[in-house]
PyMOL Python script that loads the backbone (N, CA, C, O; Angstrom):
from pymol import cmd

cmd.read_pdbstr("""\
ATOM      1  N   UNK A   1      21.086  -1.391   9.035  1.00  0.00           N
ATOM      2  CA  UNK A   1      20.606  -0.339   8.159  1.00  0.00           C
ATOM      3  C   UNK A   1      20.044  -0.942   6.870  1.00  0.00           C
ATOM      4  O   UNK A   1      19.066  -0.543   6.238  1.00  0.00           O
ATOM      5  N   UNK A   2      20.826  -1.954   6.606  1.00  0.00           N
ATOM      6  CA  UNK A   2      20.385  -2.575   5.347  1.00  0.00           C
ATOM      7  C   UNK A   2      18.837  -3.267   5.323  1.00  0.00           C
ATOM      8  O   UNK A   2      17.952  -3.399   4.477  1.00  0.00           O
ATOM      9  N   UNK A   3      19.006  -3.591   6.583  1.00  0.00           N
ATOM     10  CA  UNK A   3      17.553  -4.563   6.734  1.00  0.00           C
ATOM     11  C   UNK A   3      16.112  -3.992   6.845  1.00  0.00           C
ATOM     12  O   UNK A   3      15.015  -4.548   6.787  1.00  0.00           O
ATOM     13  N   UNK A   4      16.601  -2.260   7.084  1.00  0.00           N
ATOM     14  CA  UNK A   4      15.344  -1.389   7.647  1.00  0.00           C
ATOM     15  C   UNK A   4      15.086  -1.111   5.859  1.00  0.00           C
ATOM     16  O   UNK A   4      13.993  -1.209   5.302  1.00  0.00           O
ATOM     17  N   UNK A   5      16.280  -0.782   5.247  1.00  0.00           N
ATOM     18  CA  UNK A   5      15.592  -0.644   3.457  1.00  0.00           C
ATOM     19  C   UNK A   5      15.163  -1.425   2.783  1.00  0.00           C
ATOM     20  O   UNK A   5      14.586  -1.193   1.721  1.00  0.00           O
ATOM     21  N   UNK A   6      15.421  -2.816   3.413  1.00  0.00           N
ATOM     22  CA  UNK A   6      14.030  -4.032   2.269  1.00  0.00           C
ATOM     23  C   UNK A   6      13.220  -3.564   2.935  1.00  0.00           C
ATOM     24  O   UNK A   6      12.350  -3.018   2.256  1.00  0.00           O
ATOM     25  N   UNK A   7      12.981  -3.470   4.527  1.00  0.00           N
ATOM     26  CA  UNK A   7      11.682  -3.855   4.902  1.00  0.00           C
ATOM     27  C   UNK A   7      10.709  -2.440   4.334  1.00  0.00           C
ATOM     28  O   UNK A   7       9.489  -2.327   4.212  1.00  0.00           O
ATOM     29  N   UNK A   8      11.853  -1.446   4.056  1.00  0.00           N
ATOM     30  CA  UNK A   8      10.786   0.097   3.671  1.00  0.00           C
ATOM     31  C   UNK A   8      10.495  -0.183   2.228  1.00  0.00           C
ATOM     32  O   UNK A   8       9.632   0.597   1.825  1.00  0.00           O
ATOM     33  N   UNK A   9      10.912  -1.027   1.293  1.00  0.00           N
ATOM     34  CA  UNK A   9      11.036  -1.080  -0.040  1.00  0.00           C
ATOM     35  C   UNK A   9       9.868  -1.792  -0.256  1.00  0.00           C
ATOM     36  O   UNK A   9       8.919  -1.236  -0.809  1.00  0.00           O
ATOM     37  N   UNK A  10       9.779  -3.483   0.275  1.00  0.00           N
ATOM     38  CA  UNK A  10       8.768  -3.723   0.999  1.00  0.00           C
ATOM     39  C   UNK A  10       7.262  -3.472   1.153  1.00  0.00           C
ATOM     40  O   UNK A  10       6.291  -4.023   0.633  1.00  0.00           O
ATOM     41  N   UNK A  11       7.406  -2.198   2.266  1.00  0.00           N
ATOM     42  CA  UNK A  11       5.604  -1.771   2.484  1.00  0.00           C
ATOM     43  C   UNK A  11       5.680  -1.197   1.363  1.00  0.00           C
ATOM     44  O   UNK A  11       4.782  -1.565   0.605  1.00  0.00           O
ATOM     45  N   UNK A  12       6.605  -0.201   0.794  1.00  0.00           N
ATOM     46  CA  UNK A  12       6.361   0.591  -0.637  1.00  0.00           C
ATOM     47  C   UNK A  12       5.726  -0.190  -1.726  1.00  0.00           C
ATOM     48  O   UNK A  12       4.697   0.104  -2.334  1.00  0.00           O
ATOM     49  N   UNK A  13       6.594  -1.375  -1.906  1.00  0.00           N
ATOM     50  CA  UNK A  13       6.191  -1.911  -3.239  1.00  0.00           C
ATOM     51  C   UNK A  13       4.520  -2.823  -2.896  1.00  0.00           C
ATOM     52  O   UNK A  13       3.879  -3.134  -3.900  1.00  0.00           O
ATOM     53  N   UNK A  14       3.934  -3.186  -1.533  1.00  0.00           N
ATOM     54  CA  UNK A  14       3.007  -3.799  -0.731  1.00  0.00           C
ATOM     55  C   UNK A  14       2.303  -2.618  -1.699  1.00  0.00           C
ATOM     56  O   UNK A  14       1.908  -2.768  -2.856  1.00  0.00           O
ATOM     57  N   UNK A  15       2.259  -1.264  -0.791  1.00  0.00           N
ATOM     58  CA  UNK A  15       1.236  -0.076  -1.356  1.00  0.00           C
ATOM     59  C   UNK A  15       0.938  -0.091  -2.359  1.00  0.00           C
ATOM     60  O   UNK A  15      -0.177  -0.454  -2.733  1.00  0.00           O
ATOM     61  N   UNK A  16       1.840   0.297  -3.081  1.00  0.00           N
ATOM     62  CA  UNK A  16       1.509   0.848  -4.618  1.00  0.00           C
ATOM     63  C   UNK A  16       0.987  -0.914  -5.433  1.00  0.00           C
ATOM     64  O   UNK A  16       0.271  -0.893  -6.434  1.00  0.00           O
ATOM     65  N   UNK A  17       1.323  -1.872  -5.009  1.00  0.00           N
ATOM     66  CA  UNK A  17       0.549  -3.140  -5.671  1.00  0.00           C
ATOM     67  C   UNK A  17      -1.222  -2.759  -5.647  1.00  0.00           C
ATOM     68  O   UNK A  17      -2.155  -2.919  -6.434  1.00  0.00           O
ATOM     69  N   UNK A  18      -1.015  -2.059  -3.996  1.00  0.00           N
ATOM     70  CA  UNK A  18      -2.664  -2.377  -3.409  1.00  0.00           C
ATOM     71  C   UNK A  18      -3.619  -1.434  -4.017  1.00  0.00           C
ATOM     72  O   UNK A  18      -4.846  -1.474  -3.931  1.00  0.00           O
ATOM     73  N   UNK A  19      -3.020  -0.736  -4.528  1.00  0.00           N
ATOM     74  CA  UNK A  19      -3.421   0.724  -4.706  1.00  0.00           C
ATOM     75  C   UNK A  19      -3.616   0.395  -6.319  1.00  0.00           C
ATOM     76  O   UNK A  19      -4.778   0.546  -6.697  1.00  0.00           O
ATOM     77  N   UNK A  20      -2.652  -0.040  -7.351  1.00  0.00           N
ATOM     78  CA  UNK A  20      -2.762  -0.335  -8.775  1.00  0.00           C
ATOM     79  C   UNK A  20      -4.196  -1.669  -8.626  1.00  0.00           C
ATOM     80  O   UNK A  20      -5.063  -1.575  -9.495  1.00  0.00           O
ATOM     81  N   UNK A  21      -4.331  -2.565  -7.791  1.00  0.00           N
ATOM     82  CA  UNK A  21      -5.182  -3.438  -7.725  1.00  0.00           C
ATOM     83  C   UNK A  21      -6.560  -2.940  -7.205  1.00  0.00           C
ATOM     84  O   UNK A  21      -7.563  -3.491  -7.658  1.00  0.00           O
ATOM     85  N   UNK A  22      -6.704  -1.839  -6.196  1.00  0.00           N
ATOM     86  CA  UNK A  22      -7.698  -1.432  -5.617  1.00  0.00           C
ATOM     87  C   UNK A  22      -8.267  -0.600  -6.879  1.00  0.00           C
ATOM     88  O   UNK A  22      -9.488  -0.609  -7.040  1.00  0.00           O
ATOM     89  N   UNK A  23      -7.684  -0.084  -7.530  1.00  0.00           N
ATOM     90  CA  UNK A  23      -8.110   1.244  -8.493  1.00  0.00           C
ATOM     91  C   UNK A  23      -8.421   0.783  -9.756  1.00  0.00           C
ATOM     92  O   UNK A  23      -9.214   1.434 -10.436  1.00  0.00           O
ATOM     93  N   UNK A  24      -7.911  -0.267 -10.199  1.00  0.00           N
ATOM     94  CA  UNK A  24      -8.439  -1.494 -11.895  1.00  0.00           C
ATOM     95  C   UNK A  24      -9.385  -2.190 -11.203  1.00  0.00           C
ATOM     96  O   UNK A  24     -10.163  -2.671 -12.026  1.00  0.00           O
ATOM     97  N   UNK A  25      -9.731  -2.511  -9.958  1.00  0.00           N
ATOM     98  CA  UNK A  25     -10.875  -3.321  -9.400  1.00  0.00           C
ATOM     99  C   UNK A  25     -11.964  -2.205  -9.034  1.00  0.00           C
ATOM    100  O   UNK A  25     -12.875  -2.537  -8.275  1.00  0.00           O
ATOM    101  N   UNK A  26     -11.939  -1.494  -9.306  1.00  0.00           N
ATOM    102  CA  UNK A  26     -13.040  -0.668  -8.688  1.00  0.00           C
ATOM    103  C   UNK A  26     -13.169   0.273  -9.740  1.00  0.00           C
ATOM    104  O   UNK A  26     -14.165   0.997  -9.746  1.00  0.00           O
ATOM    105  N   UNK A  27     -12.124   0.394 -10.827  1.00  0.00           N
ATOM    106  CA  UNK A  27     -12.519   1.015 -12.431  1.00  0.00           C
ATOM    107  C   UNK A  27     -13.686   0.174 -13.314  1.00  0.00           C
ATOM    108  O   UNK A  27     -14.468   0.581 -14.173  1.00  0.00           O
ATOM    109  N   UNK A  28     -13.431  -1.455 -12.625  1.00  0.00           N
ATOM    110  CA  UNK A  28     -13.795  -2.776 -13.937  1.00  0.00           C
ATOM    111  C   UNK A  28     -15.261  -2.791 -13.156  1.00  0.00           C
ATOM    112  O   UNK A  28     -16.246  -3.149 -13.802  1.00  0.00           O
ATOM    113  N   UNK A  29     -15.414  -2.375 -11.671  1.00  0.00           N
ATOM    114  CA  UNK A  29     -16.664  -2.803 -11.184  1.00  0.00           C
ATOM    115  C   UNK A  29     -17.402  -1.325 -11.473  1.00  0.00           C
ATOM    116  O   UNK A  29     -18.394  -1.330 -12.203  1.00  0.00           O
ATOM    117  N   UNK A  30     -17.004  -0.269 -11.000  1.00  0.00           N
ATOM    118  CA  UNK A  30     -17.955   0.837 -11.934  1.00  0.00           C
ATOM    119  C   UNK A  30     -18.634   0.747 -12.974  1.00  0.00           C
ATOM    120  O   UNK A  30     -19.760   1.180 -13.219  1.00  0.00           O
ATOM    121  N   UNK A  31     -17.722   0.008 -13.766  1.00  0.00           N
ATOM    122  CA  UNK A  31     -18.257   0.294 -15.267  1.00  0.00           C
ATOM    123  C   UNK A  31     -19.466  -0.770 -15.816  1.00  0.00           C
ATOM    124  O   UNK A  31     -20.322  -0.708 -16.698  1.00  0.00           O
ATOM    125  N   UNK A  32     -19.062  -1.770 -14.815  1.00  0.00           N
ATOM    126  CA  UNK A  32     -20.086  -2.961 -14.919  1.00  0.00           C
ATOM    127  C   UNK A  32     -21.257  -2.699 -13.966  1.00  0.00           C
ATOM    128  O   UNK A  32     -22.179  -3.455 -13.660  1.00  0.00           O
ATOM    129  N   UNK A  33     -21.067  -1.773 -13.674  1.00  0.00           N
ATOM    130  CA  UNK A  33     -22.583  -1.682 -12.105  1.00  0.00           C
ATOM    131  C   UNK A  33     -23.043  -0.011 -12.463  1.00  0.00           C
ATOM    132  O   UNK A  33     -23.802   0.685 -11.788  1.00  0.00           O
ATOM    133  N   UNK A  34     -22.504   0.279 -13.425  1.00  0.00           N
ATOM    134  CA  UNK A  34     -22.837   1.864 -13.603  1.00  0.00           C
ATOM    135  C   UNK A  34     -24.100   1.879 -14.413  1.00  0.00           C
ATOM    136  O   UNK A  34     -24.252   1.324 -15.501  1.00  0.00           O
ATOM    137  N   UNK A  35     -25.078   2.653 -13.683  1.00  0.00           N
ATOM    138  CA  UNK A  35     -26.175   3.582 -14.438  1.00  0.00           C
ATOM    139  C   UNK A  35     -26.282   3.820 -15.869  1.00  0.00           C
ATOM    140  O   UNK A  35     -25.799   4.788 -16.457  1.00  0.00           O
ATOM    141  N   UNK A  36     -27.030   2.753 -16.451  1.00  0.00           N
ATOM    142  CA  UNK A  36     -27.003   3.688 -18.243  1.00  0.00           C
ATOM    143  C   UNK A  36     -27.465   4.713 -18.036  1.00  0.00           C
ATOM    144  O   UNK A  36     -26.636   5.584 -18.300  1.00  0.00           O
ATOM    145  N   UNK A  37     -28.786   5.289 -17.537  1.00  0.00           N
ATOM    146  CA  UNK A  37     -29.222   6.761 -17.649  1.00  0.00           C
ATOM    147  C   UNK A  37     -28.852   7.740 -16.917  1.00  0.00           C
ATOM    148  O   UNK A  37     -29.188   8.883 -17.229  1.00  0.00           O
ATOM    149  N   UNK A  38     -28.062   7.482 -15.763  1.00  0.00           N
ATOM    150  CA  UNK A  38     -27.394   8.722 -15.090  1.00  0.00           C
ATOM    151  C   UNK A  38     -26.024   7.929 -14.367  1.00  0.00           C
ATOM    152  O   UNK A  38     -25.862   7.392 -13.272  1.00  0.00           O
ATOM    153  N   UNK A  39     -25.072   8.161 -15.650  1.00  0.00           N
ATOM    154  CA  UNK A  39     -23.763   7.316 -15.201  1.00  0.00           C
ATOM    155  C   UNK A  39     -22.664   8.327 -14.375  1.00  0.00           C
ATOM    156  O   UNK A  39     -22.698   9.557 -14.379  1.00  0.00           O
ATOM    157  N   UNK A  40     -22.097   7.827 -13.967  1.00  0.00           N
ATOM    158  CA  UNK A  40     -21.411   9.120 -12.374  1.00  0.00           C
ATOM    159  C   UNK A  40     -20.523   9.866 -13.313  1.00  0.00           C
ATOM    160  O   UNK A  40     -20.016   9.272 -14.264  1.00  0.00           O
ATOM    161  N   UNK A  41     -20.272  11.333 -13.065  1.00  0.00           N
ATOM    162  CA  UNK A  41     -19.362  12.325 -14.086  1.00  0.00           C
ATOM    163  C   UNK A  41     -17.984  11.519 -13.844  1.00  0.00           C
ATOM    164  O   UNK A  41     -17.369  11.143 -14.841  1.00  0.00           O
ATOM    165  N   UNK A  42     -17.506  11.255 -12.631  1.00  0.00           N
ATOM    166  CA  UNK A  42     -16.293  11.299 -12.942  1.00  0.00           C
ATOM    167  C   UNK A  42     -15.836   9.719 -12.147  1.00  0.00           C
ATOM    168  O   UNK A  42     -15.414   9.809 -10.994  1.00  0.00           O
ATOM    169  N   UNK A  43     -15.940   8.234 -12.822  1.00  0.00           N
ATOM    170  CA  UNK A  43     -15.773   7.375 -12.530  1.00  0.00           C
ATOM    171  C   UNK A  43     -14.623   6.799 -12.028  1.00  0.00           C
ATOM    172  O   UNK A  43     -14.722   6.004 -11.093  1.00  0.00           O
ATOM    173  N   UNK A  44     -13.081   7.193 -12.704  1.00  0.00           N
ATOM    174  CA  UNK A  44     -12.252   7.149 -13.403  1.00  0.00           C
ATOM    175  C   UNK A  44     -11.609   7.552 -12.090  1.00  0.00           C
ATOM    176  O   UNK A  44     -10.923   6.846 -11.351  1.00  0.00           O
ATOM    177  N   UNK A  45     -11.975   8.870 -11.933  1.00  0.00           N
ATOM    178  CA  UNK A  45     -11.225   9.978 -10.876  1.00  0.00           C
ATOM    179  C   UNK A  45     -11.864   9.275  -9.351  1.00  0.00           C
ATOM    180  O   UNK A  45     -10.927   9.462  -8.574  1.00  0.00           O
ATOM    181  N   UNK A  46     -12.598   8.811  -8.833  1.00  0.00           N
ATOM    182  CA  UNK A  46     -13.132   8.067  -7.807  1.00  0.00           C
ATOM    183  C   UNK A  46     -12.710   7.383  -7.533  1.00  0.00           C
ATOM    184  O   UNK A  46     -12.181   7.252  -6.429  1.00  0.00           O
ATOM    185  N   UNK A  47     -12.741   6.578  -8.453  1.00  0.00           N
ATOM    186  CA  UNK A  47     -11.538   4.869  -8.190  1.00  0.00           C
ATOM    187  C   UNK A  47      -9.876   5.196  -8.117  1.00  0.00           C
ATOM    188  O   UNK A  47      -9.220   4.402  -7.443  1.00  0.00           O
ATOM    189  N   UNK A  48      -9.314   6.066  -8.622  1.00  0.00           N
ATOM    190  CA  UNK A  48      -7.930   6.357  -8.495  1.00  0.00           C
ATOM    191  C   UNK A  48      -8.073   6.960  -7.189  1.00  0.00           C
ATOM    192  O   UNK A  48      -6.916   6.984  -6.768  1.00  0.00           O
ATOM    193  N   UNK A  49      -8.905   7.515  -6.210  1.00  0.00           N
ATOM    194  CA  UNK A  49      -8.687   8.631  -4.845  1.00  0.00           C
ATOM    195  C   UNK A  49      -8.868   7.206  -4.285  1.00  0.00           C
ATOM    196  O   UNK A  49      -7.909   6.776  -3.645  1.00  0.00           O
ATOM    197  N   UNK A  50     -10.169   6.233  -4.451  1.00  0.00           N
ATOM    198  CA  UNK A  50     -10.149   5.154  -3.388  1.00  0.00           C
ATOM    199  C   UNK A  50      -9.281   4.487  -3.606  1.00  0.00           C
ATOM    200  O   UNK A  50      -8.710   4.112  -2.581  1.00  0.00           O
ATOM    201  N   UNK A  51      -8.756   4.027  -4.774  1.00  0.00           N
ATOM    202  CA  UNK A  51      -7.387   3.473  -4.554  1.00  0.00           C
ATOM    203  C   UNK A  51      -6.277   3.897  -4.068  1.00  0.00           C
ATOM    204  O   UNK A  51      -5.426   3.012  -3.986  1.00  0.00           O
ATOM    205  N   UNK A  52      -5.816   5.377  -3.552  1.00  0.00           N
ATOM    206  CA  UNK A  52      -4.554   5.628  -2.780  1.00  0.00           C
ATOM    207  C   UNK A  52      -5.142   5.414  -1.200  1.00  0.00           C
ATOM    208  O   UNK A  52      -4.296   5.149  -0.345  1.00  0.00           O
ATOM    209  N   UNK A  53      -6.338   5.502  -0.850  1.00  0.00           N
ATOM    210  CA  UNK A  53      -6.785   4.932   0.517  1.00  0.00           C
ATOM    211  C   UNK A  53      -7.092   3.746   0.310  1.00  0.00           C
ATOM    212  O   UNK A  53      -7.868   3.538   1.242  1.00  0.00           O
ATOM    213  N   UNK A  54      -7.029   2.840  -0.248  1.00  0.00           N
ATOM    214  CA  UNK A  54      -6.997   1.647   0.147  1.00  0.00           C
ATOM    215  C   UNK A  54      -7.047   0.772   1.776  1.00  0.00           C
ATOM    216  O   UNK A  54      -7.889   0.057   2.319  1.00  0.00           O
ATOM    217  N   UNK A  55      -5.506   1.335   2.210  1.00  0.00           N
ATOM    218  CA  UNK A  55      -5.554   0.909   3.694  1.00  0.00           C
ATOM    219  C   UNK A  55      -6.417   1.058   4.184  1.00  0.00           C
ATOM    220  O   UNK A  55      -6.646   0.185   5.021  1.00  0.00           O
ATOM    221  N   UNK A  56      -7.534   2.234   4.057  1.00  0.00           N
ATOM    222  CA  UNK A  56      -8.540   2.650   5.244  1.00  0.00           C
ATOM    223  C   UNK A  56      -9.756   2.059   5.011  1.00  0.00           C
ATOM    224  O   UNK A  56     -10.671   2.015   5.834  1.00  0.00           O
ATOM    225  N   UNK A  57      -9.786   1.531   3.725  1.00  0.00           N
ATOM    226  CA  UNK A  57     -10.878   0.916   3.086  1.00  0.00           C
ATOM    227  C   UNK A  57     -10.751  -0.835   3.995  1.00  0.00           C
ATOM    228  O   UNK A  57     -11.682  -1.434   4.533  1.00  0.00           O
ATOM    229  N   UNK A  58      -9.444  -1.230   3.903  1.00  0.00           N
ATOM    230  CA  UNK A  58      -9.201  -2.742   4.622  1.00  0.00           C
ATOM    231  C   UNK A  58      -9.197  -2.703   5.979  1.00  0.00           C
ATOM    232  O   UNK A  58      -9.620  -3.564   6.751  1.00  0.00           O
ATOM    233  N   UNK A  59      -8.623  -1.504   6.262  1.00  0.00           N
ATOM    234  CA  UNK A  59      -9.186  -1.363   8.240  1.00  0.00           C
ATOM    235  C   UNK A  59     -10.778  -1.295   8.488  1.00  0.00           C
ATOM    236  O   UNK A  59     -11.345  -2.054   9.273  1.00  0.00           O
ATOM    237  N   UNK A  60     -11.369  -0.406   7.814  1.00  0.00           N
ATOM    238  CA  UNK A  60     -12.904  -0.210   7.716  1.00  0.00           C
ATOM    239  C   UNK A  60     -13.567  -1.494   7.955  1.00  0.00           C
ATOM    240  O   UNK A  60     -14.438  -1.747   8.786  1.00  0.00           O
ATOM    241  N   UNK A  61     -12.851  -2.496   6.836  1.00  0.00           N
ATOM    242  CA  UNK A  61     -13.705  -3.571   6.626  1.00  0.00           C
ATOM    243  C   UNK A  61     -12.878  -4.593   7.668  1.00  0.00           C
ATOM    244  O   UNK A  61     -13.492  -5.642   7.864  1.00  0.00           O
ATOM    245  N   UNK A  62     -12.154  -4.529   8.066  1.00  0.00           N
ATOM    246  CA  UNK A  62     -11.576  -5.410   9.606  1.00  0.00           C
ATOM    247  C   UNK A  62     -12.278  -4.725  10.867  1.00  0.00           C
ATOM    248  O   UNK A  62     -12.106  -5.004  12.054  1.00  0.00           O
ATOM    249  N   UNK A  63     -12.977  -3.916  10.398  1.00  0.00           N
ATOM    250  CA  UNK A  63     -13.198  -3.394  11.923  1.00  0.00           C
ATOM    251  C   UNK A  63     -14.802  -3.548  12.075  1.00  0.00           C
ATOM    252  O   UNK A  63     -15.412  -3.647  13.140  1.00  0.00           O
ATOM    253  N   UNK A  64     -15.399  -3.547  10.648  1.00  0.00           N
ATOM    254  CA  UNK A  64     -16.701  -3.885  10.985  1.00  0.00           C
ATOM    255  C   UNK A  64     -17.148  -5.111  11.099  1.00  0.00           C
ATOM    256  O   UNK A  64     -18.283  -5.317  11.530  1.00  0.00           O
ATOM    257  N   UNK A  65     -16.327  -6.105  10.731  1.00  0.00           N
ATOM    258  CA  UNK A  65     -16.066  -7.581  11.334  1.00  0.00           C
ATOM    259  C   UNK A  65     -15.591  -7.830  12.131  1.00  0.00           C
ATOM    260  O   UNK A  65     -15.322  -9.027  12.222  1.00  0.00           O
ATOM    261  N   UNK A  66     -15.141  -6.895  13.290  1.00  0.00           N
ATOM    262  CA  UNK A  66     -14.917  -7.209  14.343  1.00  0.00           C
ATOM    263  C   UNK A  66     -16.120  -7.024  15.067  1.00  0.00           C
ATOM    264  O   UNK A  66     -16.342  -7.851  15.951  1.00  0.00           O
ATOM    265  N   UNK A  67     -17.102  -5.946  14.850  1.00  0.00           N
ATOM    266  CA  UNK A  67     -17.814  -5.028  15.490  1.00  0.00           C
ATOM    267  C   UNK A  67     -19.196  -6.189  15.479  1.00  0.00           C
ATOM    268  O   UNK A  67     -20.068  -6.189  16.348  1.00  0.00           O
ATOM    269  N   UNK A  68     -19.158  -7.080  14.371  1.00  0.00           N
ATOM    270  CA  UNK A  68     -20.652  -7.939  13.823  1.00  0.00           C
ATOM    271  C   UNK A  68     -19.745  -9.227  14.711  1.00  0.00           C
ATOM    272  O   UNK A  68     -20.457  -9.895  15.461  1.00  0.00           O
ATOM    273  N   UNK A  69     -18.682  -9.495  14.680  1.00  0.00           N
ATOM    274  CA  UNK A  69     -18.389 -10.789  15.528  1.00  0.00           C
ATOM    275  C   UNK A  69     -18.794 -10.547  16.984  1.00  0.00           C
ATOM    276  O   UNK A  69     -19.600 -11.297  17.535  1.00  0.00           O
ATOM    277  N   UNK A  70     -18.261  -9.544  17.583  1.00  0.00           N
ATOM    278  CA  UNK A  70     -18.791  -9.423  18.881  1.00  0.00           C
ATOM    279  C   UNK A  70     -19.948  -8.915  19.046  1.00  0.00           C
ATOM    280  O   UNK A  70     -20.044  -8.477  20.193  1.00  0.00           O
ATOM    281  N   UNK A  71     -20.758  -8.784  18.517  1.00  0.00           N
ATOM    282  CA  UNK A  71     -22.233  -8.626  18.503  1.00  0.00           C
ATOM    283  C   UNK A  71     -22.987  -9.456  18.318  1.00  0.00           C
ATOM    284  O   UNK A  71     -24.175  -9.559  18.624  1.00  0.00           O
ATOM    285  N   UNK A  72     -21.960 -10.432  17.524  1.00  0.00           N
ATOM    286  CA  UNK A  72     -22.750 -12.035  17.519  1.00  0.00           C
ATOM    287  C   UNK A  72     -22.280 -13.024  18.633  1.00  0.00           C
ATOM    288  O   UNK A  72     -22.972 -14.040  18.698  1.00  0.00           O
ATOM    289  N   UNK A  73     -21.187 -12.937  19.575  1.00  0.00           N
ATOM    290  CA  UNK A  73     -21.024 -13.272  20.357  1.00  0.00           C
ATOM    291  C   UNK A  73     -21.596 -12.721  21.957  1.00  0.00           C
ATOM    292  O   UNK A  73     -21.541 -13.528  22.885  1.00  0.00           O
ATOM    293  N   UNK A  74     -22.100 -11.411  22.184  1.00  0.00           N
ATOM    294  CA  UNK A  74     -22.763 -10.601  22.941  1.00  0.00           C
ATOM    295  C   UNK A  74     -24.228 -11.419  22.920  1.00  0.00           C
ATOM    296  O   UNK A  74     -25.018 -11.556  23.853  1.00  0.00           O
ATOM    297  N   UNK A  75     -24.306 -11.812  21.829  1.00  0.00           N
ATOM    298  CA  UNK A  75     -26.372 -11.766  21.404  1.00  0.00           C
ATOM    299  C   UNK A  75     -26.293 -13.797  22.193  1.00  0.00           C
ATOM    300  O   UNK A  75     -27.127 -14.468  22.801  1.00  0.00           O
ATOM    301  N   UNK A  76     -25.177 -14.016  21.832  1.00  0.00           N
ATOM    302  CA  UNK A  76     -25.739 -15.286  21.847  1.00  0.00           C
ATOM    303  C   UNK A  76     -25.584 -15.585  23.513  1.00  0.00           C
ATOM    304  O   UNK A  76     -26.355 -16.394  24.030  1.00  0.00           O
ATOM    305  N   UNK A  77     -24.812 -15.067  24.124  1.00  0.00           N
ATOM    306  CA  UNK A  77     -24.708 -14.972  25.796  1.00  0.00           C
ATOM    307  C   UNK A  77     -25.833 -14.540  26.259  1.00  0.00           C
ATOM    308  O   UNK A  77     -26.757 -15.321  26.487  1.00  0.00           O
ATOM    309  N   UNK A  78     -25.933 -13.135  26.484  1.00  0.00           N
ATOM    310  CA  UNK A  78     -26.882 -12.373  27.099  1.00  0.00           C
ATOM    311  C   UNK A  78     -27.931 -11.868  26.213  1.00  0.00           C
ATOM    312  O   UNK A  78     -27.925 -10.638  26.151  1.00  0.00           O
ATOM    313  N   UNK A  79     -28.722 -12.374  25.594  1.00  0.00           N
ATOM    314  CA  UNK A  79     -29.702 -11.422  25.296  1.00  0.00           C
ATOM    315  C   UNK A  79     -30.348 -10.138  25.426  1.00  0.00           C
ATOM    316  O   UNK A  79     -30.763 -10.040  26.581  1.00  0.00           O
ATOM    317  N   UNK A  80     -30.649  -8.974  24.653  1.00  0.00           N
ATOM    318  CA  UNK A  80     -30.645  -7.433  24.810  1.00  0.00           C
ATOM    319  C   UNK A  80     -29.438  -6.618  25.270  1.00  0.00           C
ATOM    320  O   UNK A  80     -29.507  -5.627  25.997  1.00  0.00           O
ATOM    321  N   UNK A  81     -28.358  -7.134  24.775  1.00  0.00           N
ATOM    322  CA  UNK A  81     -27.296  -6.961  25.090  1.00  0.00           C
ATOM    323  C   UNK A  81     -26.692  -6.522  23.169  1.00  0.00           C
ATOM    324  O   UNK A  81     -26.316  -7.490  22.508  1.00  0.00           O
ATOM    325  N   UNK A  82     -26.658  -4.840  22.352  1.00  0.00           N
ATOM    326  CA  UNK A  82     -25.872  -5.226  21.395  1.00  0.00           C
ATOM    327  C   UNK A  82     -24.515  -4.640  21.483  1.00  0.00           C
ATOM    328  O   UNK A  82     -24.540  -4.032  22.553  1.00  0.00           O
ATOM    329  N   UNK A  83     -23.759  -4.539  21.142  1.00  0.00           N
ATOM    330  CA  UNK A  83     -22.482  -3.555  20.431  1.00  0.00           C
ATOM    331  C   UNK A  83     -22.617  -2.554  19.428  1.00  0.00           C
ATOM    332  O   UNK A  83     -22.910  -2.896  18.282  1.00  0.00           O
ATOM    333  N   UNK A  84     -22.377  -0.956  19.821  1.00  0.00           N
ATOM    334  CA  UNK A  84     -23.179  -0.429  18.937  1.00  0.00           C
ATOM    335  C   UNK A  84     -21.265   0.588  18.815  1.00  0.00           C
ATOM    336  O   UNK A  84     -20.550   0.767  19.801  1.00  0.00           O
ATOM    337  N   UNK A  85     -20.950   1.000  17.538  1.00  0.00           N
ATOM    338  CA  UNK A  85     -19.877   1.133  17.642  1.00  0.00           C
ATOM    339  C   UNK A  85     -19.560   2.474  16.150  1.00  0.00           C
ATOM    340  O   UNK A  85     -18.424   2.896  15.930  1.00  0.00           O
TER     341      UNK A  85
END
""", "prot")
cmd.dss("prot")
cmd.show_as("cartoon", "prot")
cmd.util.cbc("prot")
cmd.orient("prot")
């Protein structure tokens, strides 16, 4: 029993790291890549929603590197052959 509450304490404290890091990294890059003449209403509030999805943001991006690896492995076998996904 004891061992199942590090490991839940664990992904908890994993999350909320990813989520405080996903949401100051994507506050600091808004503000540096933002529009002087039509800057987004609500910057602030964007980066805090993508930061509680985080996870889906790192599956997204594992999955479309999976999707370009085997498409680069498809192309180099058979030609006219892609992965469309």
């Amino acid at each position: 029993m004891r061992e199942t509450l590090i490991v839940a304490d664990a992904i908890v404290v994993a999350y909320l790291f990813g989520w405080a890091l996903t949401t100051a990294g994507l506050i600091v890059s808004s503000r540096w890549l933002m529009n002087r003449w039509s800057p987004a209403s609500h910057p602030v509030a964007v980066s805090f929603l993508a930061g509680v999805a985080w996870p889906l943001l790192l599956l997204g991006a594992i999955e479309l590197g999976a999707v370009v690896a085997g498409n680069e492995a498809m192309s180099e076998n058979e030609p006219g052959y892609t992965v469309v996904a």
